[in-house]
PQR file of N, CA, C, O and H, with PARSE charges and radii, in Angstrom:
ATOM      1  N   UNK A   1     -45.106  36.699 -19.535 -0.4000 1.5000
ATOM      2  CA  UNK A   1     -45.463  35.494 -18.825 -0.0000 2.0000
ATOM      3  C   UNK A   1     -44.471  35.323 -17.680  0.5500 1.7000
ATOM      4  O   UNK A   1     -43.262  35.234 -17.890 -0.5500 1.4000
ATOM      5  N   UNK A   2     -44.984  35.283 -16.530 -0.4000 1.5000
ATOM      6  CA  UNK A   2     -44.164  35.668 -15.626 -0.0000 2.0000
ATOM      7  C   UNK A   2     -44.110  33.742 -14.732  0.5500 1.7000
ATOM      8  O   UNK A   2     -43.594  33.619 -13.621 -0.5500 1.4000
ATOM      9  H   UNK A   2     -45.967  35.355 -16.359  0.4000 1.0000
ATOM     10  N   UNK A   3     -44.528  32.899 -15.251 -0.4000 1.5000
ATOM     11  CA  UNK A   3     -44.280  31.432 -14.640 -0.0000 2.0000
ATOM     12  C   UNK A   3     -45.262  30.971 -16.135  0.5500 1.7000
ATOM     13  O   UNK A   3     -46.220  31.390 -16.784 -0.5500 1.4000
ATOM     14  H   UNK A   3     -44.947  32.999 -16.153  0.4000 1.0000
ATOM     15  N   UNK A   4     -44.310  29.870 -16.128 -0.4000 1.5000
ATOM     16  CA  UNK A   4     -44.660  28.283 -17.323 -0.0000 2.0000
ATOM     17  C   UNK A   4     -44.992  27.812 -16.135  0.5500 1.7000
ATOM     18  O   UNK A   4     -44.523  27.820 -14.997 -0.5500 1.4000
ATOM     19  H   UNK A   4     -43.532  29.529 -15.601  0.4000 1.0000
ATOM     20  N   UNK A   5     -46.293  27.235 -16.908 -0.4000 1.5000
ATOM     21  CA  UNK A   5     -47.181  25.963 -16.062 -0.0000 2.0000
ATOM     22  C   UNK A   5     -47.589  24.926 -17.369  0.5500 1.7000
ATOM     23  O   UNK A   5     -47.892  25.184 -18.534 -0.5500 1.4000
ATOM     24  H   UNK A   5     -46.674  27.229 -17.833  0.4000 1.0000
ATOM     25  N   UNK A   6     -47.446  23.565 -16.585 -0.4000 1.5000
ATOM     26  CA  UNK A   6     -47.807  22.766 -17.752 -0.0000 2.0000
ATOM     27  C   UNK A   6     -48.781  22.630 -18.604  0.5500 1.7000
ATOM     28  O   UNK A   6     -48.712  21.944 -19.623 -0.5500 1.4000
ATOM     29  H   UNK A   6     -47.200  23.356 -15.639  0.4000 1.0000
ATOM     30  N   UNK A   7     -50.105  23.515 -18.103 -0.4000 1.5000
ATOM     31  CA  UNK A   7     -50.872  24.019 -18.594 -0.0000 2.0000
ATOM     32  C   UNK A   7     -51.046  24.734 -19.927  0.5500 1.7000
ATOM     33  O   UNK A   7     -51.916  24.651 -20.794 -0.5500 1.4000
ATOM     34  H   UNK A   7     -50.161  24.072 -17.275  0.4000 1.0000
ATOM     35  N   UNK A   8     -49.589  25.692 -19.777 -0.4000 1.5000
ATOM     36  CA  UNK A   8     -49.765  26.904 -20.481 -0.0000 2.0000
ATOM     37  C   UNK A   8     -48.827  26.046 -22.176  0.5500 1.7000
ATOM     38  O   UNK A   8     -48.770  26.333 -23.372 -0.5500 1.4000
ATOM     39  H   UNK A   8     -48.882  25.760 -19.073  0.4000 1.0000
ATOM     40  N   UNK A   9     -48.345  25.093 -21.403 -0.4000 1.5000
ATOM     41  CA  UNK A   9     -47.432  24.195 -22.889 -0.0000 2.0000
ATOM     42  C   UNK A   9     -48.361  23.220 -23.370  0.5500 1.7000
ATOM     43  O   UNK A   9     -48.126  22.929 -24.543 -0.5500 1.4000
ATOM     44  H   UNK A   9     -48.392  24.859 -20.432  0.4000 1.0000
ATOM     45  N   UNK A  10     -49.592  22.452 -22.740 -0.4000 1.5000
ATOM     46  CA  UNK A  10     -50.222  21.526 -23.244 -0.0000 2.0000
ATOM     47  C   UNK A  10     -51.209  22.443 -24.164  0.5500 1.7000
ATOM     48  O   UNK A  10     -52.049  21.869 -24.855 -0.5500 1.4000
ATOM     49  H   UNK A  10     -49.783  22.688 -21.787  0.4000 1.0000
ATOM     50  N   UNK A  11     -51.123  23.704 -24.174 -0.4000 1.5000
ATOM     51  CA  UNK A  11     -52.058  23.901 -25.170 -0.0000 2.0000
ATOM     52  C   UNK A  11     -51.182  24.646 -26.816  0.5500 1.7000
ATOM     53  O   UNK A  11     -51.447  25.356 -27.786 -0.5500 1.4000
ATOM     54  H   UNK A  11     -50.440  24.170 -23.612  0.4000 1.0000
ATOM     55  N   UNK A  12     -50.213  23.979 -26.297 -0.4000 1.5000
ATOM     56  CA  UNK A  12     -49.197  23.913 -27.884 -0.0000 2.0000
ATOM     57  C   UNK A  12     -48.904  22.420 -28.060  0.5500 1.7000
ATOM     58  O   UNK A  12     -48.519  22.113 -29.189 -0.5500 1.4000
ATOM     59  H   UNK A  12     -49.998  23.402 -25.509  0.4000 1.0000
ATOM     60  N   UNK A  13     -49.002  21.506 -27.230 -0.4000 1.5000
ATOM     61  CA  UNK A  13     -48.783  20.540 -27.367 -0.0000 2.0000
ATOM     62  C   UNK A  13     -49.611  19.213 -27.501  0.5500 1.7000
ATOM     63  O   UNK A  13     -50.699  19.533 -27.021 -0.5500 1.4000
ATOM     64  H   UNK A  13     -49.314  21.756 -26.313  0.4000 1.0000
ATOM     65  N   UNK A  14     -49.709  17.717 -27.943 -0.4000 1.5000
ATOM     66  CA  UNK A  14     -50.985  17.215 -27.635 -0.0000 2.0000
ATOM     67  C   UNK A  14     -51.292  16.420 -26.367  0.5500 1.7000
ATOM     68  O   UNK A  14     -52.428  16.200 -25.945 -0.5500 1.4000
ATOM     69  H   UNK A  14     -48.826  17.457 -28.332  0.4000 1.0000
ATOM     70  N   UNK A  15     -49.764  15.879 -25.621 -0.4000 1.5000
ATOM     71  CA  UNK A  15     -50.169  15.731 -24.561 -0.0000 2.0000
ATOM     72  C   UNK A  15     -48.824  16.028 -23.678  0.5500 1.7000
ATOM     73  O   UNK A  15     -47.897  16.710 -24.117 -0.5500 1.4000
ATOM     74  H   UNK A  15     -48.842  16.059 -25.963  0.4000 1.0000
ATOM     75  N   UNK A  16     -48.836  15.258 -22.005 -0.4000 1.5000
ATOM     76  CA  UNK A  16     -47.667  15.234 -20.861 -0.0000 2.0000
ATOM     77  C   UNK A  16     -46.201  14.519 -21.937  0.5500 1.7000
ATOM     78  O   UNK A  16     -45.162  15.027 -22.359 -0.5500 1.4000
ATOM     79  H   UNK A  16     -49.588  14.705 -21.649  0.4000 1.0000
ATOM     80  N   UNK A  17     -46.795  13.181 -22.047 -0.4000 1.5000
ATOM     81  CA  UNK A  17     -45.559  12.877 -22.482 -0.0000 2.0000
ATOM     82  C   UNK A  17     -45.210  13.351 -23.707  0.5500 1.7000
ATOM     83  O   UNK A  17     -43.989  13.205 -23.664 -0.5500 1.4000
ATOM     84  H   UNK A  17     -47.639  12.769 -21.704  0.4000 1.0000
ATOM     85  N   UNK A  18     -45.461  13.828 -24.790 -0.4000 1.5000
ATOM     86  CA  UNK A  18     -44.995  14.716 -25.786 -0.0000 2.0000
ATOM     87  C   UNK A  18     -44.204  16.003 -25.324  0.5500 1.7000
ATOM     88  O   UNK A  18     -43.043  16.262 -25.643 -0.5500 1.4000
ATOM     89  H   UNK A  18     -46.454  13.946 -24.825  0.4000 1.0000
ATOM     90  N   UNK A  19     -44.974  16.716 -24.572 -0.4000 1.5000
ATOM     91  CA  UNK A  19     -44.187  17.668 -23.933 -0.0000 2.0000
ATOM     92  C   UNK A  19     -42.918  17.529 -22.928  0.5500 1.7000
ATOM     93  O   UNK A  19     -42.185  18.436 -22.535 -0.5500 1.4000
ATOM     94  H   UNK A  19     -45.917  16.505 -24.313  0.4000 1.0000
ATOM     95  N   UNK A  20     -42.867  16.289 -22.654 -0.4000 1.5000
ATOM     96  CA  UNK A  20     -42.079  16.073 -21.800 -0.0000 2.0000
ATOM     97  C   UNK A  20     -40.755  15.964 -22.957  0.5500 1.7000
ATOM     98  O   UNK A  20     -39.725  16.637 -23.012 -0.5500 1.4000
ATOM     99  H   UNK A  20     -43.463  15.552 -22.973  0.4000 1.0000
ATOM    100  N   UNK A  21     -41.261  14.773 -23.890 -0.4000 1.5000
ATOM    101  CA  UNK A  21     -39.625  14.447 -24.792 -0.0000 2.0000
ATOM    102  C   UNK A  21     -39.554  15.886 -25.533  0.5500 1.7000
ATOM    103  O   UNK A  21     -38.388  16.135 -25.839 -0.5500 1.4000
ATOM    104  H   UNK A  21     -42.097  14.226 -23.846  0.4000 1.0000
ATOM    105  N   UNK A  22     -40.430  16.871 -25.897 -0.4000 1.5000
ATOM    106  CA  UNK A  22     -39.975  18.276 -26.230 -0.0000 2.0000
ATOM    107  C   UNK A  22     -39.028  19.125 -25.615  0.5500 1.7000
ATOM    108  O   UNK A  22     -38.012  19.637 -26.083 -0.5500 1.4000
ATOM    109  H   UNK A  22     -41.377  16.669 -25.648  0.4000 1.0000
ATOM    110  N   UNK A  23     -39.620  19.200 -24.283 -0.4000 1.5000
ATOM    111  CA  UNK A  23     -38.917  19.686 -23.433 -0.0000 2.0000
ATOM    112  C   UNK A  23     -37.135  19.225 -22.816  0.5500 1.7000
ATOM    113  O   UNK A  23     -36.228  19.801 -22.214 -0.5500 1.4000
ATOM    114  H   UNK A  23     -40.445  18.784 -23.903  0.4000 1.0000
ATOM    115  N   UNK A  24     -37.289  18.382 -23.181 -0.4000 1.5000
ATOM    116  CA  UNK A  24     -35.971  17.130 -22.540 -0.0000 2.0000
ATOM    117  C   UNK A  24     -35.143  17.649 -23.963  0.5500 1.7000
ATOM    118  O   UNK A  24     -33.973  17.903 -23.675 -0.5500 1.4000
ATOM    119  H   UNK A  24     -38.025  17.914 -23.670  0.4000 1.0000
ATOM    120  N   UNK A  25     -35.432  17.859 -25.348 -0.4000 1.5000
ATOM    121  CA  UNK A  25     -34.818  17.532 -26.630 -0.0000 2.0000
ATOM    122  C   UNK A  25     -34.047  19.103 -26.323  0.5500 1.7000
ATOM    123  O   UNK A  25     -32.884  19.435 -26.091 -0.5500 1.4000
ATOM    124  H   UNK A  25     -36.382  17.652 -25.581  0.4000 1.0000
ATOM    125  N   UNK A  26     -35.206  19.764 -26.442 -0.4000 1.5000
ATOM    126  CA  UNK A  26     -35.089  21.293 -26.630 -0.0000 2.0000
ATOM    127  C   UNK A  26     -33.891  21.730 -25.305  0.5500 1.7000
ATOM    128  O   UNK A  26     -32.989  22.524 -25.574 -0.5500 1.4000
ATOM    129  H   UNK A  26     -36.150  19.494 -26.631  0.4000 1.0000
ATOM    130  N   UNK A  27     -33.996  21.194 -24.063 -0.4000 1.5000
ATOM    131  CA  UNK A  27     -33.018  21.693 -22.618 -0.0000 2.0000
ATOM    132  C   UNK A  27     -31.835  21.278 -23.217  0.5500 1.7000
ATOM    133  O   UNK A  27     -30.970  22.135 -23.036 -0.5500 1.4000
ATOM    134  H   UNK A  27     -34.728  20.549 -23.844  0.4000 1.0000
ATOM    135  N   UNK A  28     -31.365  20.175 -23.955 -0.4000 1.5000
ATOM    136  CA  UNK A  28     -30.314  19.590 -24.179 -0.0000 2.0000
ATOM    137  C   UNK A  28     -29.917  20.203 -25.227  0.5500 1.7000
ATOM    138  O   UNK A  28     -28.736  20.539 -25.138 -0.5500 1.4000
ATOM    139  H   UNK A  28     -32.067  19.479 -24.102  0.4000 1.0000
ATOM    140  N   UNK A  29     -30.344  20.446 -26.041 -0.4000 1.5000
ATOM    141  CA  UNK A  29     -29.504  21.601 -26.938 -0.0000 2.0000
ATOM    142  C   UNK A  29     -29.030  23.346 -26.919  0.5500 1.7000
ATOM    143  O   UNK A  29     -28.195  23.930 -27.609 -0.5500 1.4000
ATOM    144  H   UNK A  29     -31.303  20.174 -26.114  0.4000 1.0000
ATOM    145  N   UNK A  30     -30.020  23.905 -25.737 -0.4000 1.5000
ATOM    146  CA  UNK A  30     -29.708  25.239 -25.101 -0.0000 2.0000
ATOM    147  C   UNK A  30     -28.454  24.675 -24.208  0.5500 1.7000
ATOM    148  O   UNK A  30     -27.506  25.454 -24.111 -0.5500 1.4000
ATOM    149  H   UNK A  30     -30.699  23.431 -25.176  0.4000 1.0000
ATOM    150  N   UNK A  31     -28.333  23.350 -23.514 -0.4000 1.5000
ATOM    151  CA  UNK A  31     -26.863  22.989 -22.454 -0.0000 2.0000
ATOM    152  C   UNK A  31     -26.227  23.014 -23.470  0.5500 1.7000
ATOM    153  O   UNK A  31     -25.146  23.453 -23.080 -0.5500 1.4000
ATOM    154  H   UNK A  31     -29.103  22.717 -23.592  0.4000 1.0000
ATOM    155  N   UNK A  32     -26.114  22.788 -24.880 -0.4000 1.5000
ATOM    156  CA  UNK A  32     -24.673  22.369 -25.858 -0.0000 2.0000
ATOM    157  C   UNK A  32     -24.845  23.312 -26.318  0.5500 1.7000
ATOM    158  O   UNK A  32     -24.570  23.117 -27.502 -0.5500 1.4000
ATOM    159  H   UNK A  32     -26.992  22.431 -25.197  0.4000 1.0000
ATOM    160  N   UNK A  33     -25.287  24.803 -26.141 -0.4000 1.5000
ATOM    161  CA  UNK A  33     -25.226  25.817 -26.905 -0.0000 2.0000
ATOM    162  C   UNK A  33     -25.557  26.612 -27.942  0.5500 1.7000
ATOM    163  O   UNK A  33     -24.961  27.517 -28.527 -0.5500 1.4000
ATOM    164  H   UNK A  33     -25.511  24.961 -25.180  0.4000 1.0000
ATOM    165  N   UNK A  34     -27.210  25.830 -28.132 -0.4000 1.5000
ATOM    166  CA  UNK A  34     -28.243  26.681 -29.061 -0.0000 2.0000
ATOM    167  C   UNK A  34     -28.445  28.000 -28.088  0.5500 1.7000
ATOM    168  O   UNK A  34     -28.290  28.169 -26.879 -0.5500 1.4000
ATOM    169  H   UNK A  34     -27.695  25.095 -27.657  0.4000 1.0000
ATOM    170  N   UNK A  35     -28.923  28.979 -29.326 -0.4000 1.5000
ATOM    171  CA  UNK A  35     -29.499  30.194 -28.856 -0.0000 2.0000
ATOM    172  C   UNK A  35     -30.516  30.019 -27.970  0.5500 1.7000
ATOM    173  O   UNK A  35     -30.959  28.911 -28.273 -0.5500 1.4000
ATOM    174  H   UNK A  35     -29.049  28.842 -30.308  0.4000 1.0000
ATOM    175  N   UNK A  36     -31.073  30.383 -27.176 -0.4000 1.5000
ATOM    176  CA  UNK A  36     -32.414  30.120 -26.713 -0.0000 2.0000
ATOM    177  C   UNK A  36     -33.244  31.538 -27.769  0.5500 1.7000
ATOM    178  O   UNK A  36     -32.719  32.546 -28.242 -0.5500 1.4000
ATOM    179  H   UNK A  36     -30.714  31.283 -26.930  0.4000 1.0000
ATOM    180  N   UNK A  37     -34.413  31.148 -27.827 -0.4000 1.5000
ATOM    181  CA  UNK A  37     -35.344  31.553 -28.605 -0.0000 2.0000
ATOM    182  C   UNK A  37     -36.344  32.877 -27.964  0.5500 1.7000
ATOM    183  O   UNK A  37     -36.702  33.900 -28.548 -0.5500 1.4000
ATOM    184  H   UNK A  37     -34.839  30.329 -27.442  0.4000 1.0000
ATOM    185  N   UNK A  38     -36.573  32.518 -26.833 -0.4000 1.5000
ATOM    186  CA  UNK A  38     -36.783  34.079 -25.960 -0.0000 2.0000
ATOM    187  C   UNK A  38     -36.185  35.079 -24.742  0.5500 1.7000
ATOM    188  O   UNK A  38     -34.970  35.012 -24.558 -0.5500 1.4000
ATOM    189  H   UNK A  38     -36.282  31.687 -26.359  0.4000 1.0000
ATOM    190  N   UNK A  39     -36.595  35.564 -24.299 -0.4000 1.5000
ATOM    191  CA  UNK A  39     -35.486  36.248 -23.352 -0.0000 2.0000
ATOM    192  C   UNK A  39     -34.877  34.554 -22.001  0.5500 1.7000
ATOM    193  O   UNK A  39     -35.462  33.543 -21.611 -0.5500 1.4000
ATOM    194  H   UNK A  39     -37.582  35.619 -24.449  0.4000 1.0000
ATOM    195  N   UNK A  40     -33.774  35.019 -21.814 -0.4000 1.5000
ATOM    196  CA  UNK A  40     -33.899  33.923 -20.716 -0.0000 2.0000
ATOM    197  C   UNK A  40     -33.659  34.395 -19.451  0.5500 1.7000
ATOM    198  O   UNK A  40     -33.771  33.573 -18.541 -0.5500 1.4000
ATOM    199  H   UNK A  40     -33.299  35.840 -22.130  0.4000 1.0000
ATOM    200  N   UNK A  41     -33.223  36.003 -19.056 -0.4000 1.5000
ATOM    201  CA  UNK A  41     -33.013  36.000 -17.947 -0.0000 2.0000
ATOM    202  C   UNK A  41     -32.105  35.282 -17.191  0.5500 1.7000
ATOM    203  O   UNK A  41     -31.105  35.123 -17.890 -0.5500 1.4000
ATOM    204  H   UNK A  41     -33.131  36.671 -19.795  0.4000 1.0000
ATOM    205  N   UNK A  42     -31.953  34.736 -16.031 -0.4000 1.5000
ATOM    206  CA  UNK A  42     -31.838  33.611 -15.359 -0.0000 2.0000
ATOM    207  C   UNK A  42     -32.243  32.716 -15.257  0.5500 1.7000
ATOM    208  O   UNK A  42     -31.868  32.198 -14.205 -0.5500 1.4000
ATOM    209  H   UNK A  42     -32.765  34.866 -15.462  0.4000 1.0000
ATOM    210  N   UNK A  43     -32.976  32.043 -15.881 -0.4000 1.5000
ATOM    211  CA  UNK A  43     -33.663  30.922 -15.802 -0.0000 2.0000
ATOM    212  C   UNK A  43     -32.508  30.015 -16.031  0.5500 1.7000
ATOM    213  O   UNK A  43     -31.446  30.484 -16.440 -0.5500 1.4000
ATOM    214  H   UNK A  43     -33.280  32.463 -16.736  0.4000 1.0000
ATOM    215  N   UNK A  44     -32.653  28.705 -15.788 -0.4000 1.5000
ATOM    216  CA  UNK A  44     -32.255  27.422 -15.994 -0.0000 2.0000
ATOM    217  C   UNK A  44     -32.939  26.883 -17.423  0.5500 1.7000
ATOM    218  O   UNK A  44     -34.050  27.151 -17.881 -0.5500 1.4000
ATOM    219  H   UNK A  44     -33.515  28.323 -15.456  0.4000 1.0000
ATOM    220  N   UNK A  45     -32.030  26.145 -17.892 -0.4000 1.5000
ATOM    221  CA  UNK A  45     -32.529  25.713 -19.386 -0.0000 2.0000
ATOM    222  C   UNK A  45     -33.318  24.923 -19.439  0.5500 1.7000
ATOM    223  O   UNK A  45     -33.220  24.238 -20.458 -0.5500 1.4000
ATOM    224  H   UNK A  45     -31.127  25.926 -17.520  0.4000 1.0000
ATOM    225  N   UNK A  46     -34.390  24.570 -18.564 -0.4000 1.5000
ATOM    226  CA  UNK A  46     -35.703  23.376 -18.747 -0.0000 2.0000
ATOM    227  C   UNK A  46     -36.805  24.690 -19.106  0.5500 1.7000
ATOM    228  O   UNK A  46     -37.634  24.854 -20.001 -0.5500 1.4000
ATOM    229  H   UNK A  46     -34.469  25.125 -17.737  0.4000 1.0000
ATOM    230  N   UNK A  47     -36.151  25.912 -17.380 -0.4000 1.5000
ATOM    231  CA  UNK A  47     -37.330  26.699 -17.804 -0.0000 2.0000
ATOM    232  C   UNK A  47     -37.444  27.415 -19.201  0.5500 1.7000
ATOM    233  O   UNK A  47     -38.495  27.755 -19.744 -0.5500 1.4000
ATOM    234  H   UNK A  47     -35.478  25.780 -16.653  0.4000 1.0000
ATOM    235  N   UNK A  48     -36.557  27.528 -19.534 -0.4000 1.5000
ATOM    236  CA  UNK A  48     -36.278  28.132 -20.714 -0.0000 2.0000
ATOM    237  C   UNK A  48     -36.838  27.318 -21.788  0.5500 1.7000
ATOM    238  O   UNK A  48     -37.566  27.990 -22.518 -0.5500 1.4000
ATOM    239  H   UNK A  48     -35.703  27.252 -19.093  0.4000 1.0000
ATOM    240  N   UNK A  49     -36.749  26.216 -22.090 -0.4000 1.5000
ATOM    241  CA  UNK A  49     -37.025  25.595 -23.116 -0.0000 2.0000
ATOM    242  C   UNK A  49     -38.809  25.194 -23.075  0.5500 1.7000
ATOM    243  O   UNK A  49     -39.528  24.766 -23.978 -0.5500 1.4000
ATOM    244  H   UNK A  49     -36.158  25.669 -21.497  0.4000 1.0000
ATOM    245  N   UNK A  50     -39.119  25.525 -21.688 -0.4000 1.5000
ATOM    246  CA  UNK A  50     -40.945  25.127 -21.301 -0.0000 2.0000
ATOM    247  C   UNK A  50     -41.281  26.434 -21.844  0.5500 1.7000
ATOM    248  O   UNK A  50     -42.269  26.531 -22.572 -0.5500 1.4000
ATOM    249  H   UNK A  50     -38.535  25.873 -20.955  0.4000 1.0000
ATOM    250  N   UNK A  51     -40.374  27.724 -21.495 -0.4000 1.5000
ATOM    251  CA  UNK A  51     -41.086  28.818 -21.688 -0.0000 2.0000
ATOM    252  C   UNK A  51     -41.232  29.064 -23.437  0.5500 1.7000
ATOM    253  O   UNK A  51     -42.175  29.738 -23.852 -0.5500 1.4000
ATOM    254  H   UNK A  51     -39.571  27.645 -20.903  0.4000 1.0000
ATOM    255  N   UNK A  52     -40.287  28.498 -24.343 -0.4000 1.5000
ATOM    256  CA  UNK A  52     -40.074  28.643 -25.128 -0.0000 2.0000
ATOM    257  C   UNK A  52     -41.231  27.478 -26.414  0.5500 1.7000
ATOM    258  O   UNK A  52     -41.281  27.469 -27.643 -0.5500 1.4000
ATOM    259  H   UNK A  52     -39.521  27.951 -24.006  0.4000 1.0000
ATOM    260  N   UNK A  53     -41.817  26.836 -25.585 -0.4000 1.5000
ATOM    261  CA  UNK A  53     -43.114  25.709 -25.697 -0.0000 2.0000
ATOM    262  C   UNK A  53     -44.236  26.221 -25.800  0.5500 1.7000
ATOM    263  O   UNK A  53     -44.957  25.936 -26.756 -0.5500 1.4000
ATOM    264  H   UNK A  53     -41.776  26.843 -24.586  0.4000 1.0000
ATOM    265  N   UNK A  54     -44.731  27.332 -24.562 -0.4000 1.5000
ATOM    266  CA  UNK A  54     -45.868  28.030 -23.974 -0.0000 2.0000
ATOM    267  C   UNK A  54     -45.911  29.042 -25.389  0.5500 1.7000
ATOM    268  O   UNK A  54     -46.870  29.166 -26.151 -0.5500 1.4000
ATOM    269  H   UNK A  54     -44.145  27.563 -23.785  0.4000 1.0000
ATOM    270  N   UNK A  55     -44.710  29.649 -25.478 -0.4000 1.5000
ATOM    271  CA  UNK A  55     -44.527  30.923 -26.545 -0.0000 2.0000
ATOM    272  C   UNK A  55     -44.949  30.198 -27.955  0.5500 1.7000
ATOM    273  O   UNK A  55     -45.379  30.988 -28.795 -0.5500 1.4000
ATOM    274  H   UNK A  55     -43.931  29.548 -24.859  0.4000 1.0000
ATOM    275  N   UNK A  56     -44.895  28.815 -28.348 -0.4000 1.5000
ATOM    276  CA  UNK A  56     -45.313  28.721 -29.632 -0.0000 2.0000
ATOM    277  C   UNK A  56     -44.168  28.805 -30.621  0.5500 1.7000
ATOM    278  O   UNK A  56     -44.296  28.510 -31.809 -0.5500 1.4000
ATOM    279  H   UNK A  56     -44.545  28.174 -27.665  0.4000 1.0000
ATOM    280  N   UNK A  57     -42.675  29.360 -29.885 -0.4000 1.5000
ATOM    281  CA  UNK A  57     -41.538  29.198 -30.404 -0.0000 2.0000
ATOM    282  C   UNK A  57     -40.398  27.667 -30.939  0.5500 1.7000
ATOM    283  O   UNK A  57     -39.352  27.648 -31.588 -0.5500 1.4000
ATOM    284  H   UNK A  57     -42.570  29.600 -28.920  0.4000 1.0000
ATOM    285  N   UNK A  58     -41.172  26.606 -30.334 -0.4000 1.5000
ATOM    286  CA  UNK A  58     -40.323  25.323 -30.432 -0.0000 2.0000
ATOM    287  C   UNK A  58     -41.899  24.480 -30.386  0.5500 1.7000
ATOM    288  O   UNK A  58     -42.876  24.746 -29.685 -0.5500 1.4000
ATOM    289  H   UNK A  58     -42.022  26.621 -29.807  0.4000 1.0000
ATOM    290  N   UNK A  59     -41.661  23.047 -31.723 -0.4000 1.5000
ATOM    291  CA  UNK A  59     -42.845  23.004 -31.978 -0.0000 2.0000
ATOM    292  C   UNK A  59     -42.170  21.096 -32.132  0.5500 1.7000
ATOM    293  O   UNK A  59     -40.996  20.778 -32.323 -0.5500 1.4000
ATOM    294  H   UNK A  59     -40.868  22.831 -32.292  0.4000 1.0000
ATOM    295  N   UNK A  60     -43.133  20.335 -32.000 -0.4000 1.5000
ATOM    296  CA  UNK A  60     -42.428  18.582 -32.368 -0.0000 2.0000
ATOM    297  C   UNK A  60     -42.632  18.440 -33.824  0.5500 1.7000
ATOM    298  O   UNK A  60     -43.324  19.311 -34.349 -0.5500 1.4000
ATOM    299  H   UNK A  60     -44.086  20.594 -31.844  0.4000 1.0000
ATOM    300  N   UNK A  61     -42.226  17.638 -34.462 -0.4000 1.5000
ATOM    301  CA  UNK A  61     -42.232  16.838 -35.571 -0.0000 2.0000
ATOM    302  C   UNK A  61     -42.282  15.489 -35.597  0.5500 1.7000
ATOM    303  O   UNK A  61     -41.293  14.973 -35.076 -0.5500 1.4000
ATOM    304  H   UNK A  61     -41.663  16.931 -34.035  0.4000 1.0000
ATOM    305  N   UNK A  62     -42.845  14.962 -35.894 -0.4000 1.5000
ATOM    306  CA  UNK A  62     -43.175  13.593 -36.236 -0.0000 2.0000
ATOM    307  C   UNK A  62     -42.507  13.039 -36.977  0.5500 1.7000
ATOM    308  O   UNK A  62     -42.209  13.557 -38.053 -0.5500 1.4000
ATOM    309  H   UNK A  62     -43.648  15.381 -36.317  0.4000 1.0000
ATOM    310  N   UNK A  63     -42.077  11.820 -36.616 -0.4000 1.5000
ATOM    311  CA  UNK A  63     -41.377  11.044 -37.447 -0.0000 2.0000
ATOM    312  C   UNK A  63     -41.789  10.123 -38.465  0.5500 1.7000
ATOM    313  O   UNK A  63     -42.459   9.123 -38.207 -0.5500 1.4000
ATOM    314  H   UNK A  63     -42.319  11.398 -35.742  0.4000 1.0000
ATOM    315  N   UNK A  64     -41.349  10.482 -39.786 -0.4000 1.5000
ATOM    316  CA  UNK A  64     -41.869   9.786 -40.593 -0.0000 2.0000
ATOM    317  C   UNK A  64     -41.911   8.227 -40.824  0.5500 1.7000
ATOM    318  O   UNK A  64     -42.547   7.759 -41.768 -0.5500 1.4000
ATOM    319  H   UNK A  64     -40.805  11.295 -39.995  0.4000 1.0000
TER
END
């Protein structure tokens, strides 16, 4: 996958703003030093964490 489009994450996800607090949760813990979950290349850690959305690799949970 050579570009994340929001496209390619809303169909792991159910909607914008879900994906958005996914995305926001997931960037902030690759900045404090989680592994990232697929290759990252150079990317910046938003892309990383969208790409890692699209892949089916990072998923939400609901709060009970």
């Amino acid at each position: 996958m050579a570009r994340v489009t929001v496209e390619d994450c809303l169909e792991k996800v159910d909607d914008r703003f879900s994906l958005a607090r996914a995305a926001s949760k997931r960037t902030k813990q690759i900045m404090k030093g989680a592994e990232p979950l697929c290759k990252r290349k150079e990317n910046k850690a938003v892309v990383t964490s969208l790409r890692e959305i699209a892949e089916g690799k990072v998923s939400l949970r609901e709060k009970a």
